[in-house]
C-alpha positions as CSV (number, residue, x, y, z in Angstrom):
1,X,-119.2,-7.3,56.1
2,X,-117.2,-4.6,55.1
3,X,-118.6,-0.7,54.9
4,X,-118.5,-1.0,50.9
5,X,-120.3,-4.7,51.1
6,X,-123.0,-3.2,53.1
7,X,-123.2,-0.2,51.2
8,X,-123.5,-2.1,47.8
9,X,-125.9,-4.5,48.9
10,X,-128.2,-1.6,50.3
11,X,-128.1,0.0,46.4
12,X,-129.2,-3.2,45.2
13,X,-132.3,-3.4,47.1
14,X,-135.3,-0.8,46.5
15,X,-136.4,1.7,49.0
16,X,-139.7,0.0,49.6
17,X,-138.4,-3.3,50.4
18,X,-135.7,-1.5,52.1
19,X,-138.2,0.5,54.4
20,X,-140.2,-2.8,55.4
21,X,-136.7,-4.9,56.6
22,X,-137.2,-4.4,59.9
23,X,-134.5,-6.3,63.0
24,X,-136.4,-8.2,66.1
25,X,-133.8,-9.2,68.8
26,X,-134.9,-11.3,71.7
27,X,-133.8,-10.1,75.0
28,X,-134.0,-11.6,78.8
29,X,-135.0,-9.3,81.7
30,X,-132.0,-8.6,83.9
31,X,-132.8,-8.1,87.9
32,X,-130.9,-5.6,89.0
33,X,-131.7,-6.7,92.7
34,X,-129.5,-9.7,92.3
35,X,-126.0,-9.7,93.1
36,X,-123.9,-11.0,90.1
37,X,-122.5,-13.9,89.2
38,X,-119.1,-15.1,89.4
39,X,-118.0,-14.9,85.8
40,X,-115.6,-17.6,84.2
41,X,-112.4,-16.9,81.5
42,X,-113.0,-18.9,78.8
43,X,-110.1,-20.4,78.8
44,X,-111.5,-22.1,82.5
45,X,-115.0,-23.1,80.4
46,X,-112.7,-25.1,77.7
47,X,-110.6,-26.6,80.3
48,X,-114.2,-27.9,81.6
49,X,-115.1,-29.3,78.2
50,X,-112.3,-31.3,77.2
């Protein structure tokens, strides 16, 4: 969305409902202890799928 989307969109809505929208993300512990993995291009992961 573009900064004048959001912006309209956040006019239309009232303050109180605006004030109660809250964002949950889920996130996965990351071990620090462990070495990391080998990372792959994505071009190697689609050569894998096909």
């Amino acid at each position: 969305m573009s900064p004048k989307q959001i912006q309209t969109y956040r006019q239309r809505i009232s303050g109180t409902i605006y004030d109660r929208i809250d964002v949950w993300l889920a996130l996965e512990v990351v071990d620090l202890t462990e070495p990391l993995k080998q990372l792959e291009c994505s071009e190697t992961i689609i050569k894998q799928k096909m």
